[in-house]
N, C-alpha and C positions, 0 to 999 in steps of 0.2 A: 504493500500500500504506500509507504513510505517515499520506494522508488517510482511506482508511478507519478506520486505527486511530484517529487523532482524532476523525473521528465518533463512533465507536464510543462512546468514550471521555466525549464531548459528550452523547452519548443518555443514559449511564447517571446522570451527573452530574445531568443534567435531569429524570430517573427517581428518583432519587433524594431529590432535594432537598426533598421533603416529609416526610422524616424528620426531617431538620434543622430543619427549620420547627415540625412538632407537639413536638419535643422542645425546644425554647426556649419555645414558647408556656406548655406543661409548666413548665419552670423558674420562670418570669416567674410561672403561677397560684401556686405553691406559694411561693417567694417574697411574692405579695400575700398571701395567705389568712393566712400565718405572723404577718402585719405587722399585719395587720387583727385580728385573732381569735386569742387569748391557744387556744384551745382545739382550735388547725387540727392542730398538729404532735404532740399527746397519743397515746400507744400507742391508748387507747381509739377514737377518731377515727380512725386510719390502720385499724385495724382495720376499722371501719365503713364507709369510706370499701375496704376489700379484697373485702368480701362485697357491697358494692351493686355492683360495676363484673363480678361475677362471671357473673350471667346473660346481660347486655350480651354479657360477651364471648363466651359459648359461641355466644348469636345470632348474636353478627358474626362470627365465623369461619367459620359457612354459608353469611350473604351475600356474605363474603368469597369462597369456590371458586364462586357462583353467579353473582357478576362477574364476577369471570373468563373464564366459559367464555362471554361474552357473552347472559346469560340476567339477569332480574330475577324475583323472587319477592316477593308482597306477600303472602303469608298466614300470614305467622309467625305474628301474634296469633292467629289461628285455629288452627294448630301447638299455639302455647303452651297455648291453652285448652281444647282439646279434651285434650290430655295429661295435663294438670292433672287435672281431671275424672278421667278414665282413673284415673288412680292412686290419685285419693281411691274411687273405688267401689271396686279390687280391693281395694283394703287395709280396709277401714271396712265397707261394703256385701259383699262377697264373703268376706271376713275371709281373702284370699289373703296369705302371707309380702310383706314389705316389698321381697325382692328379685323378686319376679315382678311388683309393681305397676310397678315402676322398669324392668323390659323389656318391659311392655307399654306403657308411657308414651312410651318412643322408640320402641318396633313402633308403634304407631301413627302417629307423626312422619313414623315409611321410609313408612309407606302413604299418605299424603296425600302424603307426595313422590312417589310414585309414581303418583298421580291427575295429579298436576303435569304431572312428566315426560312421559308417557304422551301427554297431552291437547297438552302442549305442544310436544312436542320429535316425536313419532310421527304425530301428527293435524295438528301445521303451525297450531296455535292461538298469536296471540300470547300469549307468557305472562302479556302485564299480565291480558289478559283474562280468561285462565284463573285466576291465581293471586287474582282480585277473586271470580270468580265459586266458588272453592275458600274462600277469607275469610267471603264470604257463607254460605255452606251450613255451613262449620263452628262458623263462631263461634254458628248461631241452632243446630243441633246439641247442642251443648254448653250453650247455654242453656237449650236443652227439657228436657238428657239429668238436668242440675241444679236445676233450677227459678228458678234465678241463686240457687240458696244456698251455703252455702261447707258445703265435706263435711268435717267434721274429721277428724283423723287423727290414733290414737293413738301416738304413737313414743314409747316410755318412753326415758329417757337413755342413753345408750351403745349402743340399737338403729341398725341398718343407716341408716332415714331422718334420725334426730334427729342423728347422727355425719356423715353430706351437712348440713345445717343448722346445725349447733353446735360440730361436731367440729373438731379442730384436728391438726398433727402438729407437731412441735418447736415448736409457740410459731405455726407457720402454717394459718390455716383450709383447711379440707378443700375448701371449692367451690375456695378459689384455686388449690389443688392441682392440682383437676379440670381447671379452664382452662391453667394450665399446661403441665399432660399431653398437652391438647387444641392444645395452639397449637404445642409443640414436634411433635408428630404431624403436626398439618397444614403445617408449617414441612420437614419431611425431606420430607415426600412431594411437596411444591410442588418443593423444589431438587434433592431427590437420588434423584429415580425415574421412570421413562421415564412415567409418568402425568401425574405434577405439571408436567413437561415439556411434554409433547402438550398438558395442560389450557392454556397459556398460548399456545403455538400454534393451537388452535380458537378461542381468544377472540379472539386478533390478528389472524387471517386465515381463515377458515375454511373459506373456495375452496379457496387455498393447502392446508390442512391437508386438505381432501377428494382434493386432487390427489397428495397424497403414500400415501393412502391410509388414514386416517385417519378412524375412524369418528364422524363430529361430532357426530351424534344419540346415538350410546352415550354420551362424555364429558358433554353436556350433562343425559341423563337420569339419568348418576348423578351430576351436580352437584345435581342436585333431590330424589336420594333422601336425599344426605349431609345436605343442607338440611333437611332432616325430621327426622333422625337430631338433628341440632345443636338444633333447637327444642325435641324434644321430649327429650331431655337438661334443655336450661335451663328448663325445666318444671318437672324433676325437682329443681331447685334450688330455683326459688321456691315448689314446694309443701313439698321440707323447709325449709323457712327458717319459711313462714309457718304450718307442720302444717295444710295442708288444700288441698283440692281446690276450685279454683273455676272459673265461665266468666270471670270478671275478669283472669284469672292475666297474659296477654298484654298489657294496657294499655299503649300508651307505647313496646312495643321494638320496631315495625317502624322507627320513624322514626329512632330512636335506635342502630342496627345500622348504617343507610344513610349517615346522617351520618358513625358514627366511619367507617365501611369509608372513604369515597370522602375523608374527613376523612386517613385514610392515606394514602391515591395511589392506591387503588384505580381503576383504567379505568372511567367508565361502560358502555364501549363495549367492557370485553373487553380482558384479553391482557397487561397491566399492574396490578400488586400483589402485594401478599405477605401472610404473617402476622404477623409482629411487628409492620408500620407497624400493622397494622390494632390490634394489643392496645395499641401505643402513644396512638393515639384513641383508643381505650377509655376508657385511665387518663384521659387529658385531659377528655375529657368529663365524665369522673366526679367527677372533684378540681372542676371547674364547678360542678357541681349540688351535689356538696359542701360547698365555698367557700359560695355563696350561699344553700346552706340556714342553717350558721352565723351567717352574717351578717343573716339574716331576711329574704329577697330574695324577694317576690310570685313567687309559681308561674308567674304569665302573664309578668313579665318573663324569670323564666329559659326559658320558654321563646322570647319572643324572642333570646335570647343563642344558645340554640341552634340555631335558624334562623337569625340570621344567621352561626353558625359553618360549616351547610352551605352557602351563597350562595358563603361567604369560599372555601370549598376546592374545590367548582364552581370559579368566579372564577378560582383558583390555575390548575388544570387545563388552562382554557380558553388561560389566557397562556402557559402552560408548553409547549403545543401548538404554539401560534403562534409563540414565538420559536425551538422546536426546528426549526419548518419552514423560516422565514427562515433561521439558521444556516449546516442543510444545504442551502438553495440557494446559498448564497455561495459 
């Protein structure tokens, strides 16, 4: 009994410890950036540095439950952009109220997640395949549906979309709000509901969770419908942000999602992570690109920084495995 509880006790510790990790790496950037650049730590700057880490996050909190359940998804960009789109025609083109653009921007996120699902989870398609070959059709979609031009969008000030984009409440912008809302939501429903439960149980074992009775194709197809839902939301932020609809809109956030998520502790493999490690990459990522936008840091090298930030936490993962296994053999 004893030594189960130390196990126990050993696993979680070992589970854990990449909190510890991205929250000191954290410390250390913010720290440097303050030391380097008179203009890191300025309300103005934290502010900017609030609203860019904001679509990130609503993305990674998708890829966040779609790790989980032992699934991967590569067609956010295509997500993103097709949504994007969407909302600039209902609002500009269709001359539909700003709040109908905004639920058909995520109604269409659910529906390509539900292409996903369907294809991948019902038909026993590997997802990478389906969600490249979902990528492909959408993002040239969106390109067709647009002509790759950017659809403007009229939001006069204090409207529904310019208020997602500009808006603030006590002194805090509105997207950050939204992620918030978003991360505390999917933060209950992971710890404190027979769903979020089960979801980590189909990703860790998923025999095991069939054998219990457990239906694992259900959990995983709505881990791909939320995934839709989550993109095409952060859609909705970078089209109020930038007032317009484009196929460009997605550039950049699959990679950037995958990093911070597994940059968390998120499981490649399923059945381990949470929500906060994952908004804690977030922020770290962001203060990154931040930091080195200040400081005038080549686009190609910050992207090197960020690939080797995902290698580092792979890397981390990999050892964290291996010595939990030696452990529990001893």
């Amino acid at each position: 009994m004893v030594n189960a509880t130390l196990r126990q006790r050993l696993w979680t510790s070992i589970r854990d410890s990449s909190v510890f990790g991205v929250l000191a790496a954290l410390i250390i950037l913010f720290v440097a950036f303050s030391l380097l650049h008179p203009s890191f730590l300025t309300s103005r700057n934290l502010w900017n540095l609030a609203i860019s880490i904001s679509t990130l996050g609503l993305t990674a909190a998708g890829v966040t439950l779609i790790l989980l359940v032992g699934m991967l998804d590569v067609s956010t960009e295509a997500i993103l952009a097709t949504s994007s789109v969407v909302l600039g025609f209902s609002i500009t083109t269709l001359g539909l109220p700003a709040s109908v653009g905004v639920v058909a921007a995520i109604a269409v996120g659910c529906a390509i997640g539900v292409i996903n699902g369907l294809v991948s989870v019902r038909f026993r398609i590997n997802p990478i395949i389906t969600t490249l070959a979902t990528l492909a059709i959408f993002t040239g979609v969106a390109q067709y549906a647009s002509g790759m031009r950017q659809i403007v969008i009229d939001a006069p000030k204090g409207s529904l979309l310019w208020s997602f984009g500009f808006g603030s409440v006590a002194g805090i912008p509105v997207q950050v709000l939204v992620v918030l809302a978003v991360y505390t939501l999917l933060w209950f429903v992971l710890k404190h509901t027979r769903f979020g439960r089960n979801v980590y149980v189909v990703g860790g074992n998923p025999q095991a969770a069939n054998l219990v009775g457990l239906d694992v194709a259900r959990y995983r197809f709505l881990a791909f419908v939320i995934m839709g839902a989550a993109a095409g939301a952060a859609s909705v932020l970078i089209s109020a942000r930038a007032l317009n609809g484009w196929a460009g809109a997605g550039q950049g956030y699959l990679f950037g999602a995958i990093t911070a998520v597994v940059l968390g502790g998120t499981s490649l493999a399923g059945g381990r992570g949470g929500a906060w490690q994952t908004l804690l990459a977030v922020l770290l990522l962001g203060t990154l690109t931040n930091g080195l936008n200040l400081l005038q840091v080549h686009p190609y090298w910050q992207g090197v920084a960020s690939g080797a930030l995902l290698l580092l936490a792979v890397g981390v993962e990999l050892l964290r495995n291996y010595y939990l296994r030696r452990r529990l053999d001893e």
